[in-house]
VMD Tcl script that builds the backbone (N, CA, C; Angstrom):
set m [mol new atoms 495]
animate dup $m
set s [atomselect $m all]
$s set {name element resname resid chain x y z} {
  {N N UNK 1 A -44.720 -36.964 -3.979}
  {CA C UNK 1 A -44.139 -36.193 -2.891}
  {C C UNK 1 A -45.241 -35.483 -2.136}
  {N N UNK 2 A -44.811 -35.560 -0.456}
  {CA C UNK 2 A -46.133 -34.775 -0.250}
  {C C UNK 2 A -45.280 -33.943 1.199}
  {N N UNK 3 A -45.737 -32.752 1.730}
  {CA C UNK 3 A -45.285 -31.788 2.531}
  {C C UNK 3 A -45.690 -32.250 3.675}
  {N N UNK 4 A -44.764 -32.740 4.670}
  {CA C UNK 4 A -45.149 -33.168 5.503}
  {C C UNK 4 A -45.192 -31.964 6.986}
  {N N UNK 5 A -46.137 -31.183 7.776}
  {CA C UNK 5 A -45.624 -30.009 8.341}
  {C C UNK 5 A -45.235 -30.501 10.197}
  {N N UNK 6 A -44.294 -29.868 10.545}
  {CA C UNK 6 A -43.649 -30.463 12.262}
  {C C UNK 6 A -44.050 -29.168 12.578}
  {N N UNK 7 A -44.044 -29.262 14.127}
  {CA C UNK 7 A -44.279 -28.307 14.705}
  {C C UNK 7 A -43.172 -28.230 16.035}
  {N N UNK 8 A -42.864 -27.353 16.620}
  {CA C UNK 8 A -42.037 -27.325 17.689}
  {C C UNK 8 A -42.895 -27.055 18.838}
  {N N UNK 9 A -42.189 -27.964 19.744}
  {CA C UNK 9 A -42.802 -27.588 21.115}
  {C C UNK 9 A -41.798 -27.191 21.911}
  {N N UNK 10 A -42.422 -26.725 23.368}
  {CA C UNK 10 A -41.141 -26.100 24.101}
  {C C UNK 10 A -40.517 -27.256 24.728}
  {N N UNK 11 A -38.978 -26.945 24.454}
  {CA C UNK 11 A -37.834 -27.776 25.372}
  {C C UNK 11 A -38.247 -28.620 26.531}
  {N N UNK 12 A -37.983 -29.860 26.914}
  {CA C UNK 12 A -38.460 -29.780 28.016}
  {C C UNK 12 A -37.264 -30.772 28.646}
  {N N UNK 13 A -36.042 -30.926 27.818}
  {CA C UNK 13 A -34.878 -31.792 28.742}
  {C C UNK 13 A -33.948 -31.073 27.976}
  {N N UNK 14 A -33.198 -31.082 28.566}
  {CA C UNK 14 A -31.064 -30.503 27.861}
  {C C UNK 14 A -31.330 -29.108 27.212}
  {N N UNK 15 A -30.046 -28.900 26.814}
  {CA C UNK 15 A -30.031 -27.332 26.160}
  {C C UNK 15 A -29.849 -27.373 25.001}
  {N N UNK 16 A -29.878 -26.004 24.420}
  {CA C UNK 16 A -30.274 -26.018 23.003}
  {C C UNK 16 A -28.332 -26.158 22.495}
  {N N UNK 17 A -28.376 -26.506 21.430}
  {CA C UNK 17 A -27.248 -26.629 20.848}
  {C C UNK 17 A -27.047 -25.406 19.770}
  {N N UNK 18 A -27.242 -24.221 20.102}
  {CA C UNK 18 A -27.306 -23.067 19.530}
  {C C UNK 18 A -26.971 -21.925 20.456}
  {N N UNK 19 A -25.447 -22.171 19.743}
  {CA C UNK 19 A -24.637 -20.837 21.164}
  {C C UNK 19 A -23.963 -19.836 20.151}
  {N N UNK 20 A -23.518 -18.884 20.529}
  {CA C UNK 20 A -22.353 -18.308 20.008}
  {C C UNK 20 A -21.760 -18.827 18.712}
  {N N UNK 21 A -21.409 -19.542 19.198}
  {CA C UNK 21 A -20.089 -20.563 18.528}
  {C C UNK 21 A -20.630 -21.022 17.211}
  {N N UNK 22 A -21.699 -21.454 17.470}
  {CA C UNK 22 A -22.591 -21.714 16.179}
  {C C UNK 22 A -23.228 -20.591 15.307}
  {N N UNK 23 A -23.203 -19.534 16.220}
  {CA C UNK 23 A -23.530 -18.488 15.343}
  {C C UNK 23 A -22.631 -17.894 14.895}
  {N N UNK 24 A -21.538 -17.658 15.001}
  {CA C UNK 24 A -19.907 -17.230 14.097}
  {C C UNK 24 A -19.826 -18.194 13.583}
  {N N UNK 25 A -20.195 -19.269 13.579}
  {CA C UNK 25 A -19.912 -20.566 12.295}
  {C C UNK 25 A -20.721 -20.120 11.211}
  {N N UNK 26 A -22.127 -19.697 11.432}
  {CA C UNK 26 A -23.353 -19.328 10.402}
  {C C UNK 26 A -22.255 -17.784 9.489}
  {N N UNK 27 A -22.287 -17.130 10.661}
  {CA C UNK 27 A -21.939 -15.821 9.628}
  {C C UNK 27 A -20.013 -15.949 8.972}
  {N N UNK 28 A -19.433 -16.940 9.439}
  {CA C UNK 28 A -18.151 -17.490 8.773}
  {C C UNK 28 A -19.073 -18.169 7.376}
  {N N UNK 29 A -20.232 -18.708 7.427}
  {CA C UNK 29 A -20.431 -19.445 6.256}
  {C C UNK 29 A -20.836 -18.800 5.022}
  {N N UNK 30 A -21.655 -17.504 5.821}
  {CA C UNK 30 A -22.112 -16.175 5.199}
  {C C UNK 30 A -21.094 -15.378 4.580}
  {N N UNK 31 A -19.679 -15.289 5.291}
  {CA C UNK 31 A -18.613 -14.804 4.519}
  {C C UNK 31 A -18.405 -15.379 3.400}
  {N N UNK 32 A -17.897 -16.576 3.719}
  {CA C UNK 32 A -17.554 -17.956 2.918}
  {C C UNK 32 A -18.447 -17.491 1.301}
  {N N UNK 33 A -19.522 -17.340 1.420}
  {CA C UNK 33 A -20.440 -17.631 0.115}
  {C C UNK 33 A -20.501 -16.492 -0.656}
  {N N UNK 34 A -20.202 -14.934 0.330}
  {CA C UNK 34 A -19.956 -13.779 0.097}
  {C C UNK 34 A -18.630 -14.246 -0.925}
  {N N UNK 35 A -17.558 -14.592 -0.612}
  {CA C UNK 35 A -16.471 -14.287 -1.061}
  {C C UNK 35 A -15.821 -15.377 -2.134}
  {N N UNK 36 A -17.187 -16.391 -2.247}
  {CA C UNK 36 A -17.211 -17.584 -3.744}
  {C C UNK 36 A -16.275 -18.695 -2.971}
  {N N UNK 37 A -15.313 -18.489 -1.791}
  {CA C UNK 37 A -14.860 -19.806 -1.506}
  {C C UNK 37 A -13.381 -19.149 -1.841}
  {N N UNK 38 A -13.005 -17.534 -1.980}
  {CA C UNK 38 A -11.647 -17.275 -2.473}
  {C C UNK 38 A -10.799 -17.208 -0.840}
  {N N UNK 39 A -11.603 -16.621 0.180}
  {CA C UNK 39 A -11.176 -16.447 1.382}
  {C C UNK 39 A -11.585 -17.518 2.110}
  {N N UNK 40 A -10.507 -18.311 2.537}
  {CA C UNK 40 A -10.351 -19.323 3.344}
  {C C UNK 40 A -11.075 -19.166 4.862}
  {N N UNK 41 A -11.961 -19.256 5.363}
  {CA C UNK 41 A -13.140 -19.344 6.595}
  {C C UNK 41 A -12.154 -19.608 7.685}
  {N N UNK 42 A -11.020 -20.353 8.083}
  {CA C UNK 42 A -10.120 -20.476 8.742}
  {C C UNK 42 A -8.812 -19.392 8.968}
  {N N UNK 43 A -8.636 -18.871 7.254}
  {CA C UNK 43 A -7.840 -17.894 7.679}
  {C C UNK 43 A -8.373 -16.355 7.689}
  {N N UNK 44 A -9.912 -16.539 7.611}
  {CA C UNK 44 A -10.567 -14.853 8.240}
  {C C UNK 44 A -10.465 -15.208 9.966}
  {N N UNK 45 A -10.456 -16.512 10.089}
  {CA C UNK 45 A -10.615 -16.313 11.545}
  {C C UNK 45 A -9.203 -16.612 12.115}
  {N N UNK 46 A -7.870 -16.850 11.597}
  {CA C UNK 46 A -6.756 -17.148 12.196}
  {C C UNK 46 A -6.539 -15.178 11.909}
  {N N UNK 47 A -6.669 -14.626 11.288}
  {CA C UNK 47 A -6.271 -13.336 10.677}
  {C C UNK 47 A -7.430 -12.449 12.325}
  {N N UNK 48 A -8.742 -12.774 12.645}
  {CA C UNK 48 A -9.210 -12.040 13.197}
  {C C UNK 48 A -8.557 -12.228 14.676}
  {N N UNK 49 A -8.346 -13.802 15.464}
  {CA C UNK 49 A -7.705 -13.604 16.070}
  {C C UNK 49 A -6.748 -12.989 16.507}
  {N N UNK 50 A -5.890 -12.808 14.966}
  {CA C UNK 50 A -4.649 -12.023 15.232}
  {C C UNK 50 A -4.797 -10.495 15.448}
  {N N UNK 51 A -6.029 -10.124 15.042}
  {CA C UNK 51 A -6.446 -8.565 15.822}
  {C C UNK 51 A -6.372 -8.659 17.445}
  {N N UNK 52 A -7.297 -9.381 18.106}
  {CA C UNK 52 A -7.459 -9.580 18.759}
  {C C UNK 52 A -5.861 -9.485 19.644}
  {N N UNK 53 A -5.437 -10.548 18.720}
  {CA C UNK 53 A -3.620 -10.574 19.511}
  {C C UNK 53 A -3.061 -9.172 19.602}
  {N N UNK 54 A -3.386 -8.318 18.889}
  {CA C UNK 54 A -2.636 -6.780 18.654}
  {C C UNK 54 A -3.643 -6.310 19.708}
  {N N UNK 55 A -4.519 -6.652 19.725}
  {CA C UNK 55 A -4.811 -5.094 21.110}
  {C C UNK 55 A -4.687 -6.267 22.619}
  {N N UNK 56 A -4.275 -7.385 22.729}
  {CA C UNK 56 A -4.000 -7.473 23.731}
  {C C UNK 56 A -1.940 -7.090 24.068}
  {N N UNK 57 A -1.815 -7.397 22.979}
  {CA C UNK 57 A -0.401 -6.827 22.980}
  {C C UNK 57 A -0.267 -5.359 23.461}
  {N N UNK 58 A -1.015 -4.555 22.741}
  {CA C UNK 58 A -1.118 -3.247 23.278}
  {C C UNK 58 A -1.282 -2.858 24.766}
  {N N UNK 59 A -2.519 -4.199 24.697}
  {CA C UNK 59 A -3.058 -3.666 26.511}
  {C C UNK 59 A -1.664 -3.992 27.228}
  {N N UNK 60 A -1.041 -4.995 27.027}
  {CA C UNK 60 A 0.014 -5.730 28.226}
  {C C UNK 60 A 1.201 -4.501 28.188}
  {N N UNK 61 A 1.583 -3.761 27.143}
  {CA C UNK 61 A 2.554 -3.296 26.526}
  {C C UNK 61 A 2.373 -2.110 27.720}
  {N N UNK 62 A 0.948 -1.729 27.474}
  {CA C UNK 62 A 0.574 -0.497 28.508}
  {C C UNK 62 A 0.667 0.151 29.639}
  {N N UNK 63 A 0.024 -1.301 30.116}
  {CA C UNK 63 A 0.084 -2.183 31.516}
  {C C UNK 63 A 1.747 -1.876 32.086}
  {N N UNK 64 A 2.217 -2.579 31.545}
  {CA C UNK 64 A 3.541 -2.420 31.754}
  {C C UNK 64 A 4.575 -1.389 31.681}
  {N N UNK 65 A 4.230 -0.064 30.906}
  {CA C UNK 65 A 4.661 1.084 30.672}
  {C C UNK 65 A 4.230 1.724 31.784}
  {N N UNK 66 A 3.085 1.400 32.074}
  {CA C UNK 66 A 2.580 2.450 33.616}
  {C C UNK 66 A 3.023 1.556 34.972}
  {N N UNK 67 A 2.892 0.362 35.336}
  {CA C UNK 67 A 3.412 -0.185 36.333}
  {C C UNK 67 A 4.809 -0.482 37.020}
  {N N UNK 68 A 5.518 -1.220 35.651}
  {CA C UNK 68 A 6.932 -1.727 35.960}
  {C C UNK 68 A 7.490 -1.488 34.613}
  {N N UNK 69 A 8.133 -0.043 34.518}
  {CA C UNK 69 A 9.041 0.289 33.724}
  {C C UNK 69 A 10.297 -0.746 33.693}
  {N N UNK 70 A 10.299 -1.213 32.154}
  {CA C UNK 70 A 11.395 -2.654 32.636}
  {C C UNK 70 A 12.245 -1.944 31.206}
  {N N UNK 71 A 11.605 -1.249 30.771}
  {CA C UNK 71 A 12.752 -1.023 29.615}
  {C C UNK 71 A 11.586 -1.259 27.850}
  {N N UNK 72 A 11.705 -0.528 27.216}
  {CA C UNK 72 A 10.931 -0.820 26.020}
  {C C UNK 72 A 11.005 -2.483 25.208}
  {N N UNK 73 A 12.421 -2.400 25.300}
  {CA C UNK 73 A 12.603 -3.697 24.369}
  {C C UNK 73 A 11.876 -4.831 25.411}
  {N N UNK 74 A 12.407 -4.932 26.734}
  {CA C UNK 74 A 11.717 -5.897 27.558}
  {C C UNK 74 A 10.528 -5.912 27.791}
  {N N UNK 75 A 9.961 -5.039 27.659}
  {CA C UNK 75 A 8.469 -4.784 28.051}
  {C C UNK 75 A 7.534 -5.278 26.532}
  {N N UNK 76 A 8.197 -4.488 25.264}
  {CA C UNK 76 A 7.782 -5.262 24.296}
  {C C UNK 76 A 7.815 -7.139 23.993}
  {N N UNK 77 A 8.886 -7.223 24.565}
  {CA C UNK 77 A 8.983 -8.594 24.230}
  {C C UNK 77 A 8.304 -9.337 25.271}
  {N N UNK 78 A 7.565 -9.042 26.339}
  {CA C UNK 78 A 6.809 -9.634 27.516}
  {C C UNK 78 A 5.271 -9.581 26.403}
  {N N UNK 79 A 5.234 -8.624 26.239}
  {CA C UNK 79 A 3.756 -8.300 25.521}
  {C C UNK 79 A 3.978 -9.535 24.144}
  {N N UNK 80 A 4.432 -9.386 23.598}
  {CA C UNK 80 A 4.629 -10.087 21.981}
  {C C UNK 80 A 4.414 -11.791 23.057}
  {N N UNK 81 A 5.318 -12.155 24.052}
  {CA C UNK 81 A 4.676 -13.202 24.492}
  {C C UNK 81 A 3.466 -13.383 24.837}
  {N N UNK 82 A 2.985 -13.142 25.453}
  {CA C UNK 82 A 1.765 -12.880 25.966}
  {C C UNK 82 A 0.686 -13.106 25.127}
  {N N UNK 83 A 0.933 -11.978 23.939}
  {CA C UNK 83 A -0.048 -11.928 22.648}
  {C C UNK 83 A -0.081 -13.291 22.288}
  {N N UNK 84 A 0.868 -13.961 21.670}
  {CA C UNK 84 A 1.636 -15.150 21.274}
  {C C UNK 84 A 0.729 -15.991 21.787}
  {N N UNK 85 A 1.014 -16.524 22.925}
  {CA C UNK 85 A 0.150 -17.213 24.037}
  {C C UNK 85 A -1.714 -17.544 23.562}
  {N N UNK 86 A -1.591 -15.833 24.068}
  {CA C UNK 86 A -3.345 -15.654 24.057}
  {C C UNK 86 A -3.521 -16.601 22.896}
  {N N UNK 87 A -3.294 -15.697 21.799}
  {CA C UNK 87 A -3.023 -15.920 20.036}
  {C C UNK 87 A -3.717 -17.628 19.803}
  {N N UNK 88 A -2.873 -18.344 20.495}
  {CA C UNK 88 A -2.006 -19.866 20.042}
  {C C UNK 88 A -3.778 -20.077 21.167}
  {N N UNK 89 A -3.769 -19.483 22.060}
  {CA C UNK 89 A -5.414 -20.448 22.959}
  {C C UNK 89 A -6.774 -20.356 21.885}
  {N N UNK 90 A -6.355 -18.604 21.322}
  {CA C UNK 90 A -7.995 -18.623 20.684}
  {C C UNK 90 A -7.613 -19.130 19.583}
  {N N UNK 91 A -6.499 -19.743 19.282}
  {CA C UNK 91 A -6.701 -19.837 17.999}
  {C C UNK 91 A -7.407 -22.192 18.153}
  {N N UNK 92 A -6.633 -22.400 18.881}
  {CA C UNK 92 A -6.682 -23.479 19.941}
  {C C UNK 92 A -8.185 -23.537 19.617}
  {N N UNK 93 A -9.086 -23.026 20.415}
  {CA C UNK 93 A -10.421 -23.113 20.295}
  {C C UNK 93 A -11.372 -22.704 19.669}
  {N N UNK 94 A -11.210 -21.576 18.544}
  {CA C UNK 94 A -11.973 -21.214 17.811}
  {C C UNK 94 A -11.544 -21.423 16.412}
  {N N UNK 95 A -9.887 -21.220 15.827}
  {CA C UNK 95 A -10.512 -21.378 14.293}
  {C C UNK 95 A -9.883 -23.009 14.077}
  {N N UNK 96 A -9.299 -23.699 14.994}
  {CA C UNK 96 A -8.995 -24.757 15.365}
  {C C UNK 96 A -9.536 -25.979 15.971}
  {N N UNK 97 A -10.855 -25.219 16.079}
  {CA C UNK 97 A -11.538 -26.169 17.197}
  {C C UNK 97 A -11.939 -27.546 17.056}
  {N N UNK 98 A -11.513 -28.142 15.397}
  {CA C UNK 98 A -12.098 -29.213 14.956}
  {C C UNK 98 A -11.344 -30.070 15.292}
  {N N UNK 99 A -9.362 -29.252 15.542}
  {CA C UNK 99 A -8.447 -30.361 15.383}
  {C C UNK 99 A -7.829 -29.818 16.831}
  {N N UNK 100 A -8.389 -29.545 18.174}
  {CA C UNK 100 A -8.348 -28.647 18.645}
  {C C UNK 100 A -6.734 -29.705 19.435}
  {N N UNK 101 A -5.844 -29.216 19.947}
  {CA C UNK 101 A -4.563 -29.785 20.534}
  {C C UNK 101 A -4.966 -30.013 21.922}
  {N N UNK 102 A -4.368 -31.210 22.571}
  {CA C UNK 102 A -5.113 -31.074 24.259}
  {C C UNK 102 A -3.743 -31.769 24.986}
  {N N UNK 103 A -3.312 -31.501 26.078}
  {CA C UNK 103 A -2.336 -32.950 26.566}
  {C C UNK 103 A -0.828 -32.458 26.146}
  {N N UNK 104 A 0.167 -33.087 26.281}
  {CA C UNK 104 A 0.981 -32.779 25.654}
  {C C UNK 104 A 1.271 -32.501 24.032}
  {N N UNK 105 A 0.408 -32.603 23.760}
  {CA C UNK 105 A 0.328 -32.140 22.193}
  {C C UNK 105 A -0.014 -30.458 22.386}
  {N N UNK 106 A -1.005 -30.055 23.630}
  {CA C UNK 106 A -0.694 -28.978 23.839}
  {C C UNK 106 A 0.486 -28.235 23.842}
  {N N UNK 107 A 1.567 -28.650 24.656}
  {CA C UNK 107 A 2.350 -27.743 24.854}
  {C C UNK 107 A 3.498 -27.718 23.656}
  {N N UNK 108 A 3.575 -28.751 23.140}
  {CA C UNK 108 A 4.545 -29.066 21.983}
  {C C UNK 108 A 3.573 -28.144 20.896}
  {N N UNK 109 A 2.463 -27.909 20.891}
  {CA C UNK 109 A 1.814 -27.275 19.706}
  {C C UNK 109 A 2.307 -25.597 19.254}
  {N N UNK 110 A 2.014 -25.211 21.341}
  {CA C UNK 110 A 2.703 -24.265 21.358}
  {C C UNK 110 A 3.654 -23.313 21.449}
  {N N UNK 111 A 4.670 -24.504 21.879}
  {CA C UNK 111 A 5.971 -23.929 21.473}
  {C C UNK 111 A 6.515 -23.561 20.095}
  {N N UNK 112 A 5.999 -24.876 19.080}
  {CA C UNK 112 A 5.850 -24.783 17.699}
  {C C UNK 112 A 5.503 -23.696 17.449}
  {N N UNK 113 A 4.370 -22.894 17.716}
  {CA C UNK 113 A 3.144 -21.882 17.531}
  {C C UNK 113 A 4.704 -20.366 17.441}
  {N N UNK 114 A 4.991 -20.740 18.680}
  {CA C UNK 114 A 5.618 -19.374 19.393}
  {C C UNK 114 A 7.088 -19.218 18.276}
  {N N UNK 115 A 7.282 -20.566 18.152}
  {CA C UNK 115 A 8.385 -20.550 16.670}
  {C C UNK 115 A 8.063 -19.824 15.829}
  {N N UNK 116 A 7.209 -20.718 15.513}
  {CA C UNK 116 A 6.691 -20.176 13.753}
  {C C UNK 116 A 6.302 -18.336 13.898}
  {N N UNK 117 A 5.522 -18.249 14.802}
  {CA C UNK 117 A 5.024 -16.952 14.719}
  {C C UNK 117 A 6.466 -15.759 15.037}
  {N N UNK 118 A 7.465 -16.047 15.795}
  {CA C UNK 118 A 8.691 -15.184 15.979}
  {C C UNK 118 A 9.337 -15.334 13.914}
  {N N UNK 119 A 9.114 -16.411 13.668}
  {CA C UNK 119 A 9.433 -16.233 12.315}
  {C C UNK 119 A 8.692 -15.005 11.556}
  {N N UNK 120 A 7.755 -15.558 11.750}
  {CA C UNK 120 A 6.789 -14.603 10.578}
  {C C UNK 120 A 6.868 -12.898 11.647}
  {N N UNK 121 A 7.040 -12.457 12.576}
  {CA C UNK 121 A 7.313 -11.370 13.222}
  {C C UNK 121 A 8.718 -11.062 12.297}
  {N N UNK 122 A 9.536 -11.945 12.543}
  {CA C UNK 122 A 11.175 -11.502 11.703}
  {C C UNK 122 A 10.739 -11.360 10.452}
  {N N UNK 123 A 9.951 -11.635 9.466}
  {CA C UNK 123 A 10.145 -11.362 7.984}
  {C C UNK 123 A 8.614 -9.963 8.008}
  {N N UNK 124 A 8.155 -10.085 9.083}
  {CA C UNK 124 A 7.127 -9.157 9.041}
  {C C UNK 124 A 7.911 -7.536 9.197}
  {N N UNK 125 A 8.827 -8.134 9.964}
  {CA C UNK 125 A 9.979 -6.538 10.540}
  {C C UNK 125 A 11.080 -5.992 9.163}
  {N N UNK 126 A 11.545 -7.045 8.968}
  {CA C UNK 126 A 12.547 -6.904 7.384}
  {C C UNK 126 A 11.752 -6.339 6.423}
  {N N UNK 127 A 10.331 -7.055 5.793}
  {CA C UNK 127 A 9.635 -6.528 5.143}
  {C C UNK 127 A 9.083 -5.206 4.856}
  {N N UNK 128 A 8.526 -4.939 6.121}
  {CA C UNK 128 A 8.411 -3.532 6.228}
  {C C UNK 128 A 9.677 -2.667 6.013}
  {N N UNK 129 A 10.619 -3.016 6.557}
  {CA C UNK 129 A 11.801 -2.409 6.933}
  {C C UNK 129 A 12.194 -1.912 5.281}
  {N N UNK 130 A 12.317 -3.198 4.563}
  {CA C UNK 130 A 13.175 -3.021 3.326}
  {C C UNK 130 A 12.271 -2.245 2.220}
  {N N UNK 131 A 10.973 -2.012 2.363}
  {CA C UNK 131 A 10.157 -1.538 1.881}
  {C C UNK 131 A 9.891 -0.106 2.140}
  {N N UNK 132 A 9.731 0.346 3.284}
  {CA C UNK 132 A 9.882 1.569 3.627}
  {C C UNK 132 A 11.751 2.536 3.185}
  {N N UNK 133 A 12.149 1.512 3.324}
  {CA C UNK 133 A 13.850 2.044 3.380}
  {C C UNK 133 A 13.636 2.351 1.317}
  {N N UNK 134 A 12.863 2.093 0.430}
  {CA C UNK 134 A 12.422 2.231 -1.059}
  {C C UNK 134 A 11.734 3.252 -1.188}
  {N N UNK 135 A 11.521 4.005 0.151}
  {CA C UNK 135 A 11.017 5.224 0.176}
  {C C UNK 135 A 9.243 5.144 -0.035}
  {N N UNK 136 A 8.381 3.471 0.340}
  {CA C UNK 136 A 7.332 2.910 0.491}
  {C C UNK 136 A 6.470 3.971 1.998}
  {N N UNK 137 A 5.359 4.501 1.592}
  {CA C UNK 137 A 5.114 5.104 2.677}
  {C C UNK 137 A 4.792 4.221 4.140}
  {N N UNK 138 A 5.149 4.878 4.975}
  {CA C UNK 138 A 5.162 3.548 6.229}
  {C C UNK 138 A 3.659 2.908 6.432}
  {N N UNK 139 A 2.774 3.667 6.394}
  {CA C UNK 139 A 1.445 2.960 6.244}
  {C C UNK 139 A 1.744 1.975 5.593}
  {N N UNK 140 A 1.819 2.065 4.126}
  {CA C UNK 140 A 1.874 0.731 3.098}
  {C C UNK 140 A 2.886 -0.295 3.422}
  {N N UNK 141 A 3.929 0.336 3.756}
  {CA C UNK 141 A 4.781 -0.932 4.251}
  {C C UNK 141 A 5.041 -1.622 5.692}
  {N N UNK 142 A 4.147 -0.329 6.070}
  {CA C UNK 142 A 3.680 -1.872 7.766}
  {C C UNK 142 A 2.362 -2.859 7.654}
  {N N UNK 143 A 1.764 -1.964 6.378}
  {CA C UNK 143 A 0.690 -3.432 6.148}
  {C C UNK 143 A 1.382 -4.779 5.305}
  {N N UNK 144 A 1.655 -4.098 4.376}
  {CA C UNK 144 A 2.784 -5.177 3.298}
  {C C UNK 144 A 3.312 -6.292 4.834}
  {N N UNK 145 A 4.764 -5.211 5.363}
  {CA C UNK 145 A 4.946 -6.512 6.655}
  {C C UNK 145 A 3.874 -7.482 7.209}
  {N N UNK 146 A 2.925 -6.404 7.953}
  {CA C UNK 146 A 2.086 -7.372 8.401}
  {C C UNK 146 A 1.144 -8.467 7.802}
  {N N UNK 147 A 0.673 -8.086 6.369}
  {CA C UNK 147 A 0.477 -9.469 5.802}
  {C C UNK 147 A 1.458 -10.566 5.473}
  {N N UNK 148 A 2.333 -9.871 4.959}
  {CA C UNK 148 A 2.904 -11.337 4.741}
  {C C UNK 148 A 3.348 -12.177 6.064}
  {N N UNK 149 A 3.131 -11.532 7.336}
  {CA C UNK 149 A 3.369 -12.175 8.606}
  {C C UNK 149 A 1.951 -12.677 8.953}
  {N N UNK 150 A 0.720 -12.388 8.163}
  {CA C UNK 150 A -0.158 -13.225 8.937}
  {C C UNK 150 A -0.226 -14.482 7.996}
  {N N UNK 151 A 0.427 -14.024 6.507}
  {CA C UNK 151 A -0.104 -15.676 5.429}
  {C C UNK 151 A 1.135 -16.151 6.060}
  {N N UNK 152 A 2.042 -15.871 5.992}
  {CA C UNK 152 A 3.139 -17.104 6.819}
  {C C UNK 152 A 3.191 -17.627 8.140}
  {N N UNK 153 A 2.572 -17.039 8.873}
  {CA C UNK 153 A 1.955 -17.497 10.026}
  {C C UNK 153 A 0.921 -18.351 10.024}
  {N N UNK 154 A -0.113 -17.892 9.112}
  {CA C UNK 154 A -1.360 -19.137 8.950}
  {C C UNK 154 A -0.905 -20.461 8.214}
  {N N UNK 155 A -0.063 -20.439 7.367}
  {CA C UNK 155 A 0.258 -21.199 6.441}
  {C C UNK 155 A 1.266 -22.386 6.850}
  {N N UNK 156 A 2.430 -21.649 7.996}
  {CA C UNK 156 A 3.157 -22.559 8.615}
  {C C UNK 156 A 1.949 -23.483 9.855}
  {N N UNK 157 A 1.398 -22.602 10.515}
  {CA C UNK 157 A 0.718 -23.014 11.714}
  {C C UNK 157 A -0.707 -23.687 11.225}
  {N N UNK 158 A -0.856 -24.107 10.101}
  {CA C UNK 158 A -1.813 -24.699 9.492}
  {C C UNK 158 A -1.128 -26.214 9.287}
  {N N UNK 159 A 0.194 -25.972 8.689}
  {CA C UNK 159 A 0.788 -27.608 8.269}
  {C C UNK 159 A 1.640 -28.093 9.265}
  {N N UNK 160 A 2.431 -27.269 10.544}
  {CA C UNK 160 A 2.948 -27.628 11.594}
  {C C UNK 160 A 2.363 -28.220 12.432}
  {N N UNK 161 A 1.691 -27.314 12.890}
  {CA C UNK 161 A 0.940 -27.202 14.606}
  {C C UNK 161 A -0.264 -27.812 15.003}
  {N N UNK 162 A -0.894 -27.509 13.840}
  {CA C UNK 162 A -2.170 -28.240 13.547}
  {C C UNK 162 A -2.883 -29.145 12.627}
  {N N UNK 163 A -1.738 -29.741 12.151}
  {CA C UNK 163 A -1.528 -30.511 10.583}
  {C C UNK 163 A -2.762 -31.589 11.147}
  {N N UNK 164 A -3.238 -31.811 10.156}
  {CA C UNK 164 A -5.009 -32.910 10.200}
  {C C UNK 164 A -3.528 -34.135 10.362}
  {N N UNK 165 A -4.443 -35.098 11.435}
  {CA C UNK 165 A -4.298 -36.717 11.435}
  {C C UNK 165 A -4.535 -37.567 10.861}
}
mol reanalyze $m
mol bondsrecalc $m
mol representation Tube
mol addrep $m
C-alpha cells in the first residue's frame, strides 16, 4: 500500500455541489450517529418541519386577526390550511426529497397529506383533551397531544403519501 497525495486546484467550470442542503444532510448524519440510529433522520426532519408549520400557522392566524376579522374558528381553520400546505411543500422537498412527488402525484399526494394530517390534528385535540380533563397539567397534555399527532402524522404520511416505489 502506498499514500498516494491529490491536491486541489481552483474550480474552473460548473459549481460546487456543496450547498445548504448538503450541509443539513451532514449535520442530520451528525444527529443520526449522536442518537445510535434510535431517531429516525426523516422523522427529526418531518417533526422540524412541523415547527416550522406552527409558527407559520401563528403568523397567518395573526395576519388575519389584525386584517380581516372573519371569526376565530374561520380564521383558525384558514391558518391550519395554510400550515398544512406549507407543511406538505417542505416536507415535499426537504425530508422527502429522495421520493420527492411532482405532476399529478403532486396534488393527489396532497390532498392525502391534508387527510392524514386533519386526522392526526383530531386525535392530537381528544388526546390532550382527555388527558387534561384527568386533571394532566395542560403543558403535559398539549405535548402528549401533540406528539402523538406528529408520530401519526409521520407514520401515516410515510406509508401513504410517500410510500417508496
Amino acid at each position: 500500500m502506498k499514500e498516494i497525495p491529490s491536491r486541489f486546484r481552483e474550480r474552473v467550470a460548473g459549481e460546487s455541489k456543496l450547498n445548504p442542503q448538503v450541509m443539513l444532510q451532514f449535520i442530520g448524519l451528525l444527529l443520526d450517529k449522536t442518537f445510535g440510529g434510535y431517531l429516525p433522520l426523516r422523522f427529526l426532519s418531518f417533526a422540524l418541519v412541523g415547527g416550522l408549520g406552527v409558527m407559520i400557522h401563528l403568523a397567518v392566524l395573526g395576519a388575519l386577526r389584525d386584517t380581516a376579522p372573519l371569526g376565530f374558528a374561520t380564521e383558525q381553520a384558514i391558518a391550519t390550511f395554510v400550515a398544512m400546505v406549507s407543511n406538505f411543500q417542505f416536507n415535499n422537498l426537504i425530508t422527502y426529497r429522495d421520493q420527492r412527488l411532482r405532476g399529478p402525484r403532486l396534488w393527489r399526494g396532497l390532498l392525502l397529506f391534508i387527510v392524514v394530517c386533519s386526522v392526526g390534528a383530531a386525535a392530537n385535540i381528544g388526546i390532550a383533551r382527555a388527558l387534561y380533563d384527568t386533571q394532566t397539567a395542560w403543558s403535559l397534555a398539549g405535548a402528549m397531544g401533540a406528539v402523538i399527532g406528529v408520530v401519526w402524522n409521520y407514520a401515516v404520511s410515510a406509508t401513504l403519501v410517500w410510500r417508496a416505489r
